[in-house]
C-alpha positions in Angstrom: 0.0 0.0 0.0 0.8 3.5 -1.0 0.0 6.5 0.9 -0.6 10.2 0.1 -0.8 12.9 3.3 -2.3 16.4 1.6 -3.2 19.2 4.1 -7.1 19.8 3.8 -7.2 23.4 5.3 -4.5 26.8 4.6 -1.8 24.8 5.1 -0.2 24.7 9.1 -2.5 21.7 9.7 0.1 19.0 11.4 1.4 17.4 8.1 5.2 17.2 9.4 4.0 15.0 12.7 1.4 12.8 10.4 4.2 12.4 7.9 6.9 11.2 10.7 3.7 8.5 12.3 2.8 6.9 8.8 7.0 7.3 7.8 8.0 4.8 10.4 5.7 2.4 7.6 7.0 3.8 4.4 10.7 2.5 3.1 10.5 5.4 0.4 8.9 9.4 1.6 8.4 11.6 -1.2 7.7 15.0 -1.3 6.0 16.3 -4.7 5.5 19.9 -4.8 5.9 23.3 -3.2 9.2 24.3 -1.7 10.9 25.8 1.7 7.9 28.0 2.3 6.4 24.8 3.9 7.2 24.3 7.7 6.9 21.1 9.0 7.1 20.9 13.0 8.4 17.5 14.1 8.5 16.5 17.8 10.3 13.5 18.9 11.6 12.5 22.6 10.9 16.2 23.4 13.1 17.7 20.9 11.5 20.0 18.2 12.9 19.7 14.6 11.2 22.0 11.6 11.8 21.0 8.1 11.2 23.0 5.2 12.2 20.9 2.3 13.2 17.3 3.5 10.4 15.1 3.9 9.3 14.9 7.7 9.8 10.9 7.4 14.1 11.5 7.5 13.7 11.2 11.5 13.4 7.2 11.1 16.4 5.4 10.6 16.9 4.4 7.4 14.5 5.7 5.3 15.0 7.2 2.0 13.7 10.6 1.5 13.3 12.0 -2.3 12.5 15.4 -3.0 10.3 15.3 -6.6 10.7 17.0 -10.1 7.1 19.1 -8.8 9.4 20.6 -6.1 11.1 24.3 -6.2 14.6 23.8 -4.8 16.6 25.9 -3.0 20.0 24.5 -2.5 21.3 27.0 0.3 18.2 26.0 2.5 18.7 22.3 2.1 22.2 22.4 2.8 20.6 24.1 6.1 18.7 21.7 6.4 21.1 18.6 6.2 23.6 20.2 8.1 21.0 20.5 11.0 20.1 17.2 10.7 23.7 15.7 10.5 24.4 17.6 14.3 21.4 16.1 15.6 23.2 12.5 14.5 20.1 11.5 12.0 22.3 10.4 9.7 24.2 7.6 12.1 27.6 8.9 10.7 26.6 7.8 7.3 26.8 10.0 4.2 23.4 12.0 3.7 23.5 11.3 0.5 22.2 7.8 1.3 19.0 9.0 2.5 18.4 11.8 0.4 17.9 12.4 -3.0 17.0 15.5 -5.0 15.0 15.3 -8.6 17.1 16.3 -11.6 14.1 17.7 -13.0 13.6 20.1 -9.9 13.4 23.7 -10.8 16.0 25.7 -8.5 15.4 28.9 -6.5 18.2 31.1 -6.7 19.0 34.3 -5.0 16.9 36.6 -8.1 13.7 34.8 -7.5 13.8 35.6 -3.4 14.7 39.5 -4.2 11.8 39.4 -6.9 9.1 38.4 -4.5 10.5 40.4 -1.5 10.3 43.4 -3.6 7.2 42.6 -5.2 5.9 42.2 -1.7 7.3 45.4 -0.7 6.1 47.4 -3.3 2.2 46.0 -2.7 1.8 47.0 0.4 -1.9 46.4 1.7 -2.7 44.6 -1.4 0.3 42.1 -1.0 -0.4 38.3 -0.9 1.7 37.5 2.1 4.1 35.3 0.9 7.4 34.0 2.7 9.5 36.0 0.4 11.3 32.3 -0.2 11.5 33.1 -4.2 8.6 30.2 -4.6 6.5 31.9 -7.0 9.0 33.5 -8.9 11.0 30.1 -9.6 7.2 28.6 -10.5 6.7 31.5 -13.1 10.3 30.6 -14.9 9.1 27.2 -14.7 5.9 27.5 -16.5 7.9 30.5 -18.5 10.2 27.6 -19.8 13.1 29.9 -18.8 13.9 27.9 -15.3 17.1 26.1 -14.1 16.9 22.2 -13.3 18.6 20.7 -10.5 20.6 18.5 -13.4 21.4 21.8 -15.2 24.1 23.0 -11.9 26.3 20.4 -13.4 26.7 21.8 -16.4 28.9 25.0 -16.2 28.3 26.2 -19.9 24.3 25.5 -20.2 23.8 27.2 -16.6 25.6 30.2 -17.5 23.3 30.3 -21.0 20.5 29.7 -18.6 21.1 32.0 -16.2 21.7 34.8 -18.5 18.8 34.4 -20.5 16.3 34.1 -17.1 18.0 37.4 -16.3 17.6 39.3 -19.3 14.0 40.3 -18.4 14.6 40.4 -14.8 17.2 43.1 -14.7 15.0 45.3 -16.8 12.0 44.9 -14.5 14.4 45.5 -11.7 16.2 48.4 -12.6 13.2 50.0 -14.3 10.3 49.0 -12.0 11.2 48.6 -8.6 14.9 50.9 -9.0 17.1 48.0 -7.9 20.7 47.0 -8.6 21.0 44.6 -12.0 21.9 41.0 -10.8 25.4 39.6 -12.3 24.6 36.6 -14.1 28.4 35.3 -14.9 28.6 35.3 -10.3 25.1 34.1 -10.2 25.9 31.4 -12.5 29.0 31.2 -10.7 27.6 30.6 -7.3 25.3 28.1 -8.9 27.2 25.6 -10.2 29.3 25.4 -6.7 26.2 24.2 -4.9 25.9 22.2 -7.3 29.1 20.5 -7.0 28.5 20.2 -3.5 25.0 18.8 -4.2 25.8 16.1 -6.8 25.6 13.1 -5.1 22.2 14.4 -4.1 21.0 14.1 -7.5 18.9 11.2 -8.6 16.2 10.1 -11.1 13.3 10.4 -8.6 11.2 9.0 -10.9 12.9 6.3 -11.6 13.9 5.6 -7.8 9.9 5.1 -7.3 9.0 3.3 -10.3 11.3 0.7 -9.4 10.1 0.9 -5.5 6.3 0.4 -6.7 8.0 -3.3 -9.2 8.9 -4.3 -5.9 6.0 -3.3 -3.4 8.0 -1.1 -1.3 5.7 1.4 0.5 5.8 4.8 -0.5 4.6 7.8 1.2 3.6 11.2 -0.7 4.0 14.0 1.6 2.4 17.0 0.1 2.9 20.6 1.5 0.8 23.9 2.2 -3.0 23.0 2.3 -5.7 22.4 -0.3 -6.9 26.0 0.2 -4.1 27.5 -0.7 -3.8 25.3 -4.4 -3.1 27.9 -7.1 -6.0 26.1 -9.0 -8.6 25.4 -6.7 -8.2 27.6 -3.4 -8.7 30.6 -2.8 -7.2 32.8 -5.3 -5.3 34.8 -5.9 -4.4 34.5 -2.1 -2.7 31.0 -2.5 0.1 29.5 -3.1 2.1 29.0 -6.4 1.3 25.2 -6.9 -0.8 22.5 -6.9 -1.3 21.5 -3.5 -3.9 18.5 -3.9 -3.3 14.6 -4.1 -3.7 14.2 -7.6 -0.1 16.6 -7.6 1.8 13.5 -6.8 1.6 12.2 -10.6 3.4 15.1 -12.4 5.3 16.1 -9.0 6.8 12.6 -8.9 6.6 11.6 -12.4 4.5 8.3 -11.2 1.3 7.0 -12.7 -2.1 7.5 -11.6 -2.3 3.9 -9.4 0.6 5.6 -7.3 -1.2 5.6 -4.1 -4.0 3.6 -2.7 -5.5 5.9 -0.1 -5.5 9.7 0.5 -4.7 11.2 4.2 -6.6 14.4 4.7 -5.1 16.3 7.8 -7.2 18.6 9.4 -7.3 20.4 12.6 -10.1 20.5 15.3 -10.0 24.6 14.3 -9.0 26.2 11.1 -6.1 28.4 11.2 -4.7 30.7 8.4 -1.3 32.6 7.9 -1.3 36.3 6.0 -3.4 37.5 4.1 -7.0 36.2 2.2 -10.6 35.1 2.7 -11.2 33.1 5.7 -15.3 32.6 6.4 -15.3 31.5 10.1 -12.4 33.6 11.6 -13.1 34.8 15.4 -10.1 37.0 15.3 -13.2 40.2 15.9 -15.9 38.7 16.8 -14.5 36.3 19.7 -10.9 38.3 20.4 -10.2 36.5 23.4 -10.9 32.7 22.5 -8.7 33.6 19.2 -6.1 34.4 21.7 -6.6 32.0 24.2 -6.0 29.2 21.0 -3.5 31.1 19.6 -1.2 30.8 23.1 -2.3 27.4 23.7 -2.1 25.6 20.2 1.6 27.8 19.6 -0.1 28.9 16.4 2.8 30.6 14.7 3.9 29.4 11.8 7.2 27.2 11.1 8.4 29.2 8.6 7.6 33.0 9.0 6.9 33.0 12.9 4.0 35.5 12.1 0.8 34.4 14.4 -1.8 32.3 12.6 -5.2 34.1 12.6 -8.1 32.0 14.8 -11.6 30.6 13.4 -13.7 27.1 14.3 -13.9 24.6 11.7 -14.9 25.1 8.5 -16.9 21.8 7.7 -18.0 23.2 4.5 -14.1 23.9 3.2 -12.8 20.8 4.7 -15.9 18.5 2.4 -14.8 20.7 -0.6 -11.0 19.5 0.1 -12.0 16.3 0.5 -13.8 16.0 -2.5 -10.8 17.7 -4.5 -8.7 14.8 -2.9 -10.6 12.0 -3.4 -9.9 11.7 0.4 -10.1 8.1 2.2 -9.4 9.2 5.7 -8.9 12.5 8.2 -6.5 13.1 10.6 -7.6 15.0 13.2 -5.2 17.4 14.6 -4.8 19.9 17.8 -7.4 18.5 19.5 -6.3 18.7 22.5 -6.1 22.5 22.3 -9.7 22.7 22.1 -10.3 20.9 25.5 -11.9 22.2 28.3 -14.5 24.9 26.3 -18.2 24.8 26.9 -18.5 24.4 23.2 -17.2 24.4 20.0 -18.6 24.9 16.4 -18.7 23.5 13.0 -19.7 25.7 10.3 -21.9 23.4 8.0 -23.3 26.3 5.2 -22.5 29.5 4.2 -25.3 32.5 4.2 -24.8 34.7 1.0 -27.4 37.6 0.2 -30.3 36.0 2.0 -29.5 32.2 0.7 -27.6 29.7 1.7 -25.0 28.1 0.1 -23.2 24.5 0.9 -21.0 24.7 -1.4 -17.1 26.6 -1.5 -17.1 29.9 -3.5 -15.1 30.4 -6.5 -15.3 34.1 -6.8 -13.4 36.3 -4.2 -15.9 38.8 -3.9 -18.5 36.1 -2.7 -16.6 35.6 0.3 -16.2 39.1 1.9 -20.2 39.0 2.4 -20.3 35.1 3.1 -21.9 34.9 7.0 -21.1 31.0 8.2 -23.8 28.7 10.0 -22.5 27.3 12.7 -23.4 23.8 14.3 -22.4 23.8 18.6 -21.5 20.8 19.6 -20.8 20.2 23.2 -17.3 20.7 24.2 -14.8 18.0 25.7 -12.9 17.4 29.0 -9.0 17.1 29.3 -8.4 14.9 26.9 -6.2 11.3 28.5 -2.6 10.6 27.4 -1.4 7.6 26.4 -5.1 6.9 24.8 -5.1 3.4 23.4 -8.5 3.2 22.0 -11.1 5.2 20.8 -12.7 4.2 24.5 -10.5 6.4 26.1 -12.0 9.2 24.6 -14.6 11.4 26.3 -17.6 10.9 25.0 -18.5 14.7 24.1 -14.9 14.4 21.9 -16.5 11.4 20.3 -19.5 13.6 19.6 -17.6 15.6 17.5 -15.6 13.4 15.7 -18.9 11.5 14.3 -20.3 15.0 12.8 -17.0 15.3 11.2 -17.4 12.1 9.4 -20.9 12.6 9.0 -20.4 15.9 7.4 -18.0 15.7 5.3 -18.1 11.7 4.1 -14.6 10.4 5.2 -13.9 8.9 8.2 -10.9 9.7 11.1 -8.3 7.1 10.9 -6.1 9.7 13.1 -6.2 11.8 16.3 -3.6 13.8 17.4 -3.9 15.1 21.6 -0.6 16.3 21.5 3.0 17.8 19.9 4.8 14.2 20.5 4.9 10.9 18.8 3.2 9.2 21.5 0.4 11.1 21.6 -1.5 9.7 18.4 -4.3 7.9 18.6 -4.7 5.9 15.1 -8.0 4.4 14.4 -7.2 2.7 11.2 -3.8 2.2 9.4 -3.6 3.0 5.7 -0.7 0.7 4.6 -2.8 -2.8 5.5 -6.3 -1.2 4.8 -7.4 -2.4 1.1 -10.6 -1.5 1.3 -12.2 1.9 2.7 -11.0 3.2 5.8 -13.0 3.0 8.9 -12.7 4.9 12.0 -14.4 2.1 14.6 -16.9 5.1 16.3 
C-alpha cells in the first residue's frame, strides 16, 4: 500500500507529525510539490525539529527521503537543512546522501527569484499576498515561463551560465526600471550556482525512476504534500494561494508516477481552522470572539514554522474541509490539535454559508462572494482534558466522540487519526492506511 498525506485546510494543519507517524511504515517518503515555504514541525523524545524541504519521514532510521521533479529547490536551505540534521546525528555517521535524493528535474530557487518576490511584496503594500518572500512563486513562473534552471542543469557549467543569463535578461530590466534596484550579475550568479551544485551532486537522482522501481517491488511509498488544499493555485482561494498545486492528484506530475501511485488519501485537518497572512477566511473569530482567538493562539503555539508570524483564529470550516475532500478523493482524516480545544463549553462546526439572503453549501469560486459570506455554525458540546497515552477510541470522552462522528458525517470520510498532543506518542490511530485495502474505517 501506497499513501498520500495532503493538508485539507491553509496549510499549518500537522502534516510534518502525520508524515513522521505513517513514515515509520514507508521504506521510500516523497515529497511532490511546493518548496521551503512549507514548515513542518516534528517533535520527537521532546526535541522540536522543523523542516522545510526534507520530507518529515528523515527522522526514522533508514528511510529514504526524495525530493520530486514538482518541487522548487533551494540548494542553500537544504544544505541548512542537512547540516542540522547531521548535528542532531540523523544520519548515524553515514553520508546524507544515502538517504536523500533531490529530482534532476527540480526547478531551482536562486538568489533573483527571493529578491523578486521580496520586492514585489514590498512594493504591494496592503494589497500584497503574504508570501514567505522564499522566491517560490517567482521560480514557478520561470518554470511555466520555460526559462527555469533544473537541478541536473548545476552540473553543467556552460548551459547554466546560457540559462542563467537568459532568465535574467528580463529580470534586470524589471528590476532596474520598476522597482529601481541593482541589476543581478549573471556570470557570479551562475557562478555561485554551479558550486552548490558541485557540493549537491551526489544528491542528485532520477526520482522518478527511484519510485517506479520501488512500486515493481511493493516497497511502500509515502507522498508527503505541503501547504493545504486552500491555498492550491487552481482550486483555493485565489489569488491569495500559493504558487502550486497542493492536492493529491499533484503527486503524478510532481513525482513523475502514474495514476495507481497511491492507494489511499490522508486528509489532515485540525479541530479549528487556522490561516497565515493574508485572504478570505469565512469562520475567523479573530473580531468577533478576540479572546478565544487568543486564548488558542497561546495554547495551540499557532505561529507558523516558517515566517513566525501568528496564525489568525476561526472554528472549523466543515463546508471547506468537504470541498478538500472532494478535490482529494480523500479516504481518511487526521484529526489534529485536538487537545487545544479541551476544556471549552463548546465548540462549532460551520456546515453552510449565508450569501445575500441564501444559503450556500458549497465553497465559493469568486473572491468577492466571500467578503459578504456569513457561516452557520453547528455547537456541539465541548470535551474534557483529553487522556494521554489513549489506546482506544474508548478512552475518549464521550463529548470528543461527539464531535468526531459530525465530522465524518459531514464531510463523508472517516478519522483514521487523532492527534492530543505535539509528540509521537500522543496519536491515537484508528485505522492504518498501509494494511487497509478497502475503505477506511474509524471504529466510532
Amino acid at each position: 500500500m501506497n499513501v498520500a498525506v495532503v493538508g485539507a485546510q491553509w496549510g499549518d494543519e500537522g502534516k510534518g507529525k502525520v508524515v513522521d507517524h505513517y513514515g515509520a511504515r514507508a521504506d521510500f517518503i516523497a515529497r511532490f510539490q511546493g518548496g521551503n515555504n512549507a514548515g513542518h514541525t516534528l517533535v520527537v523524545g521532546g526535541k522540536k525539529t522543523v523542516l522545510h524541504l526534507i520530507p518529515s519521514g528523515i527522522l526514522h532510521p533508514g528511510k529514504i527521503c526524495l525530493i520530486g521533479n514538482g518541487v522548487v529547490f533551494d540548494p542553500a536551505a537544504f544544505f541548512e537543512e542537512i547540516e542540522i540534521l547531521e548535528q542532531s546525528g540523523v544520519f548515524r555517521g553515514k553520508p546524507a546522501h544515502e538517504f536523500v535524493r533531490v529530482s534532476e528535474r527540480a526547478h531551482v530557487i536562486l538568489p533573483y527569484h527571493r529578491l523578486l518576490d521580496k520586492l514585489r511584496e514590498e512594493k504591494a503594500g496592503h494589497g500584497k499576498i503574504g508570501t514567505t518572500v522564499r522566491g517560490i512563486g517567482p521560480c514557478y513562473e520561470d518554470k511555466v515561463a520555460r526559462r527555469g534552471i533544473l537541478v541536473g542543469d548545476l552540473l553543467r557549467p556552460s548551459v547554466l551560465r546560457q540559462k542563467v543569463e537568459h532568465a535574467l535578461e528580463e529580470k534586470n530590466v524589471l528590476l532596474k526600471h520598476h522597482f529601481g534596484a541593482e541589476a543581478v550579475d549573471a556570470v557570479a550568479t551562475a557562478a555561485e550556482a554551479q558550486r552548490l551544485g558541485e557540493r549537491l551532486k551526489p544528491f542528485i537522482a532520477d526520482v522518478r525512476a527511484i519510485l517506479y522501481e520501488a512500486k515493481g517491488r511493493r516497497r511502500p511509498v509515502l507522498f508527503e504534500g505541503a501547504q493545504g488544499t486552500l491555498l492550491d493555485v487552481d482550486h483555493g482561494t485565489y489569488p491569495y494561494v500559493t504558487s502550486s498545486n497542493c492536492v493529491a492528484g499533484q503527486v503524478m506530475p510532481g513525482c513523475g508516477v502514474g495514476a495507481t501511485a497511491y492507494d489511499h488519501v490522508v486528509g489532515i485537518t485540525k479541530a479549528y481552522t487556522t490561516r497565515v497572512g493574508t485572504g478570505p477566511f469565512p469562520t475567523e473569530i479573530e473580531t468577533t470572539e478576540p479572546e478565544l482567538a487568543q486564548r488558542i493562539r497561546k495554547v495551540g503555539a499557532e505561529f507558523g514554522a516558517t515566517t513566525g508570524r501568528p496564525r489568525r483564529i476561526g472554528w472549523l470550516d466543515g463546508v471547506a474541509l468537504k470541498y478538500a475532500s472532494e478535490l482529494n478523493g480523500l479516504t481518511g482524516l487526521a484529526l489534529m490539535k485536538a487537545d487545544v480545544l479541551s476544556g471549552l463549553d463548546f465548540v462549532k462546526v460551520c456546515t453552510a454559508y449565508r450569501l445575500g439572503g441564501n444559503t450556500h453549501y458549497g465553497f465559493p469560486s469568486a473572491m468577492e462572494d466571500f467578503d459578504r459570506l456569513e457561516p452557520t455554525y453547528e455547537v456541539l458540546p465541548g470535551w474534557p482534558e483529553l487522556p494521554r497515552g489513549m489506546s482506544s477510541v474508548s478512552d475518549l470522552p464521550d463529548e470528543f466522540r461527539q464531535f468526531i462522528k459530525f465530522i465524518e458525517d459531514f464531510v463523508k470520510v472517516p478519522v483514521v487519526l487523532v492527534s492530543t498532543g505535539p509528540g509521537r506518542e500522543e496519536t491515537l490511530e484508528l485505522a492504518d492506511p498501509f494494511t487497509s485495502s478497502v475503505a477506511l474505517r474509524s471504529g466510532l
